[in-house]
Each structure stands twice: as structure tokens, then as C-alpha cells.
C-alpha positions in Angstrom: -4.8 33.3 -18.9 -8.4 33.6 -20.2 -9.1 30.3 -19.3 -7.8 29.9 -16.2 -10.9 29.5 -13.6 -10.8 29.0 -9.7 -12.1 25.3 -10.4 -9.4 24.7 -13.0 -6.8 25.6 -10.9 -8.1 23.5 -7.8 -8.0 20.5 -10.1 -4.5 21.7 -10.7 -3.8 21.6 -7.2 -4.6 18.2 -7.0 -2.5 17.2 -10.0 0.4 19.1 -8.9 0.3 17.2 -5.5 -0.3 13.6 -7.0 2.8 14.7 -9.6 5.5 15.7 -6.6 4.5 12.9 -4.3 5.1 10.6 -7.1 8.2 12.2 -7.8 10.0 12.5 -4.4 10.9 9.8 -2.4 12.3 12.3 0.0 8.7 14.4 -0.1 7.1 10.8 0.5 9.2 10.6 3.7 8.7 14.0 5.1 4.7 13.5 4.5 4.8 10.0 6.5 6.7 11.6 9.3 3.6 13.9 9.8 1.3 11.8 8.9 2.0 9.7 12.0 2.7 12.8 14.0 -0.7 14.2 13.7 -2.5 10.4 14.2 -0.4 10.3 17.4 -1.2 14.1 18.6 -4.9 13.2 17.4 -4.9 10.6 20.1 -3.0 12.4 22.5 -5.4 15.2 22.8 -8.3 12.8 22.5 -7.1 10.9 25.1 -6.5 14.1 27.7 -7.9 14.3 31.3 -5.9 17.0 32.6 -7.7 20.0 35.3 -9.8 22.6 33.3 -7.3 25.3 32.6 -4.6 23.1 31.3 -7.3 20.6 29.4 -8.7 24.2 27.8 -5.2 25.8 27.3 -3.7 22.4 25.9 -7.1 22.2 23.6 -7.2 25.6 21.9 -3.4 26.1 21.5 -2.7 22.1 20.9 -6.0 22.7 17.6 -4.2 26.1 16.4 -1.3 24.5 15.7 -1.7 20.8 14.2 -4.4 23.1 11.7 -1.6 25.2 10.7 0.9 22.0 11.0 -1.8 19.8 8.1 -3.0 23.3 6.4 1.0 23.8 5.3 1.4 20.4 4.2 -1.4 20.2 1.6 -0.4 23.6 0.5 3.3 22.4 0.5 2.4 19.3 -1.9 1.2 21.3 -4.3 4.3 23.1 -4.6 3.8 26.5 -3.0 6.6 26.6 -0.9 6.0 30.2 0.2 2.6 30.2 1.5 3.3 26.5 3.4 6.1 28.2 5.2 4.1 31.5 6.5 1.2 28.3 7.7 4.1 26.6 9.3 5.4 29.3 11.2 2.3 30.3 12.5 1.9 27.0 13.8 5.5 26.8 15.1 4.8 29.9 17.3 1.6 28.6 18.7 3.5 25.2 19.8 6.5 27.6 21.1 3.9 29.5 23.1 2.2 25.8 24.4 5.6 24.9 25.5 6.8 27.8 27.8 2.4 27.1 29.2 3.6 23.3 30.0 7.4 24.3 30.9 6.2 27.1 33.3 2.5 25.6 34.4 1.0 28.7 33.0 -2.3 27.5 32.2 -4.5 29.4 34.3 -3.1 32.9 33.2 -2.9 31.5 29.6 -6.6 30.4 29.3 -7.7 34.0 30.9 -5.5 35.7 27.9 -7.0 33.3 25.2 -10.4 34.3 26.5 -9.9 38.3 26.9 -8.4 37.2 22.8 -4.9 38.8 23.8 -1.8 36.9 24.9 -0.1 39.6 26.3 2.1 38.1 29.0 2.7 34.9 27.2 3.2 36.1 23.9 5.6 34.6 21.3 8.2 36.7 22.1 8.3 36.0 26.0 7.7 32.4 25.2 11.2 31.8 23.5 12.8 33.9 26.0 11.2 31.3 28.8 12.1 28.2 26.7 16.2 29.1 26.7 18.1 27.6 24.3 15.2 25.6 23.1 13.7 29.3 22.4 16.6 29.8 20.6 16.7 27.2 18.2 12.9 27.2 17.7 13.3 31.0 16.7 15.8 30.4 14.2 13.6 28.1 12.7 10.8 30.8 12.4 13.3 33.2 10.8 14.0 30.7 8.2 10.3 30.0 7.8 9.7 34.1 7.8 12.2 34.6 4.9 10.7 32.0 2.6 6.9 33.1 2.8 5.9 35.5 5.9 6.8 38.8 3.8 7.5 39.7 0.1 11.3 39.2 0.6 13.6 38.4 -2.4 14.1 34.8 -1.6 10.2 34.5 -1.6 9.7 36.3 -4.8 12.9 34.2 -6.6 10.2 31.4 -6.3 7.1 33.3 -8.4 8.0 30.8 -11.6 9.5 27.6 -11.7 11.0 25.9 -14.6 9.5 22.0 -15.8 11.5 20.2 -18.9 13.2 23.6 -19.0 10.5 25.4 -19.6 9.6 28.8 -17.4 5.7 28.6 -15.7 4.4 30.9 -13.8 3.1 29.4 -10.0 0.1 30.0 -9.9 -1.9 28.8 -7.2 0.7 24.8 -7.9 3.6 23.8 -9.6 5.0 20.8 -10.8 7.5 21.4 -9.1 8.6 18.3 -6.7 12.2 20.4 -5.4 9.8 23.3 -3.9 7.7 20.7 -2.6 10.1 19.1 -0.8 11.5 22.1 0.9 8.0 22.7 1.8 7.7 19.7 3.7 11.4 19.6 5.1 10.7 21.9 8.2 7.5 20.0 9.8 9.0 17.1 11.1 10.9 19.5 13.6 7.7 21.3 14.6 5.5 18.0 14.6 8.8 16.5 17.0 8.7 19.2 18.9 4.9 19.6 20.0 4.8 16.1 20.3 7.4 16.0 22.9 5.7 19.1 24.4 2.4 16.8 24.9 4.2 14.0 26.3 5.8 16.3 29.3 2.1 17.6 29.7 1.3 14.8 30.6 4.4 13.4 32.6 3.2 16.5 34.7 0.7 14.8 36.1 2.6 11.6 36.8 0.5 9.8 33.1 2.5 8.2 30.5 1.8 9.7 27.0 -1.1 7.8 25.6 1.1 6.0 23.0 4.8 5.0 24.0 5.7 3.1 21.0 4.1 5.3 18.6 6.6 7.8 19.9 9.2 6.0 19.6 8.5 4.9 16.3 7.7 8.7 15.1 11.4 9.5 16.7 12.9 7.1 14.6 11.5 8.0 11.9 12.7 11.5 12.3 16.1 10.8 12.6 15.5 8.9 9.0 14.1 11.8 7.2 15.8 14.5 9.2 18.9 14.1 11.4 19.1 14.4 14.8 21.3 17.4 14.0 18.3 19.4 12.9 16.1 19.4 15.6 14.4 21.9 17.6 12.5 19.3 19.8 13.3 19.3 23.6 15.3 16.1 23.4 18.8 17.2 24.1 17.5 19.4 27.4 16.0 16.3 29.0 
């Protein structure tokens, strides 16, 4: 432990990522999926022209949660599966609280709240309650994500060490650990799906295609590859 330094264990980071990625075809899927989620949501909110309120609503909440959606990845390749799960849900209740704006055309009252820092009337809460039975299937997903990593429950603690050639480590900041890793990742393609499809009926309110058709289509398909439609908690089904 006397040698351990923050640089060492960055450059550990790094090795632990490069070691899981090359040792999960299943983590190599989930990491395309939102790699070509977040180049299409790039260009989606690049590519907005919407009325004030909604362009500022869209922009704030829309940066919150693709942040939280990358920041959990790149913690989940190094094998932390707790701390990418607390990221993720963070960024899953922003994009919950984005959907019940679009759904409801709230964006007026939601800009005022985001500038007086306080959602009060749109909070998380109400916004699952709004979305129905999308709500409820997006909020089952947070209390899986709350479980692994958003308190010190059991199930998070179970996954303070990790075992490599049968040999107990301690995770420490990584782990070579490819299983956590891919857990870590397994969750993001349903909340990359889901605020992707959340942008596109933004801007199908305002009579505009979504700036890239076949890019969505192609990301769709490549959820139901590394997913299962069975497992989503995107809109699709309520359309």
C-alpha cells in the first residue's frame, strides 16, 4: 500500500480499461452501442433550432445527462461497477425529467426552475408520475442502478474486492475485472435509447425530422443486438 500514488493508480485505470475491453466481446458491444448514441445526440443537439425556452431547457438538461451517460462509461471500463451506476442514474433521472419537459411542453416553467437552481414542480419524482408506464419502467431501472452504487448497501459493498486467476484484490480505484465491467456498461444502452428517442419527439414537435434517420435506425438495431427489445425503458412500445 506504500507505494500506491494517485498517478499510479490512474495509469491503472487505463490498464484495467484496455484489459476488460480486450476481454469482453459483450463490454465491446455495449461500448459501441453508446458510442454511436452519444455521436448521434452530439449532432442532435448541435443541429437544434427550437424557440428559446425549449432550445435552453433541451440544452442544459440534454448536457447533464450525456456527461453523466460518458462519465459512467469510462468509469465502468475500468471496472468500478458501483460508482458507474450512481453516474448512470443520475443521468437517467435528468433524461426522465427531459422527457415529461417534451411529453408535457413544459419548457417555459422548466427553464424558470433551472434558473432559480430548484426543480420543484418538475422534479424527478413528478416526472415518472407524468411519463406513466414509461415512468414506471424507467424507475425500476433507477432502483436497480440505486442498489449497485447510489448508497453503501450490501450488494454494493459484496463488490469492494474481486478475485483475478483466483486470487482476492482489493478495487481500488480499477479492477481487472471484465464481469463488473460489463455489468457496468449493460444498463446505458437503455438510457442512451431512451433520450434519444426523447430528442427525436422534440423535434417531431415542431413538425422537423430528427437530424439523422438512419443513424437511428441503425443505433435501434444495434440495441436490440446487445440488449433485447425485452429490456427497454425507451418510449418505443407507447408510440
Amino acid at each position: 500500500m506504500r507505494d500506491i500514488t494517485l498517478e499510479r493508480l490512474f495509469r491503472f485505470q487505463d490498464d484495467a480499461a484496455a484489459h476488460n475491453i480486450a476481454n469482453s466481446a459483450r463490454l465491446v458491444r455495449h461500448l459501441d452501442f453508446v458510442r454511436e448514441s452519444v455521436g448521434l445526440l452530439a449532432h442532435a443537439f448541435g443541429s437544434m433550432h427550437f424557440s428559446a425556452p425549449k432550445q435552453h431547457t433541451m440544452r442544459v438538461l440534454g448536457v447533464d445527462a450525456v456527461t453523466g451517460i460518458v462519465t459512467s462509461v469510462r468509469v465502468g471500463l475500468w471496472g468500478n461497477l458501483p460508482e458507474a451506476a450512481a453516474l448512470l442514474r443520475s443521468s437517467l433521472e435528468t433524461a426522465a425529467i427531459l422527457s415529461a419537459a417534451v411529453q408535457g411542453s413544459h419548457y417555459e416553467a422548466i427553464a424558470r426552475e433551472i434558473a432559480a437552481a430548484r426543480l420543484k414542480r418538475h422534479s424527478y419524482e413528478k416526472s415518472v408520475r407524468a411519463l406513466g408506464e414509461l415512468g414506471v419502467r424507467i424507475d425500476y431501472l433507477r432502483g436497480r442502478l440505486s442498489d449497485l452504487g447510489a448508497h453503501s448497501t450490501g450488494t454494493r459493498l459484496k463488490f469492494a474486492s474481486y478475485q483475478l486467476n483466483g486470487e482476492p484484490f482489493d478495487r481500488m480505484a480499477a479492477a481487472f475485472d471484465p464481469e463488473a465491467a460489463e455489468m457496468a456498461l449493460s444498463m446505458a444502452p437503455d438510457v442512451c435509447l431512451h433520450f434519444l428517442e426523447t430528442c427525436e419527439r422534440a423535434y417531431a414537435q415542431d413538425r422537423l425530422d430528427f437530424p439523422d434517420v438512419a443513424g437511428l435506425m441503425k443505433v435501434r438495431a444495434l440495441f436490440d443486438q446487445c440488449k433485447g427489445a425485452a429490456d427497454a425503458v425507451s418510449g418505443r412500445g407507447d408510440r
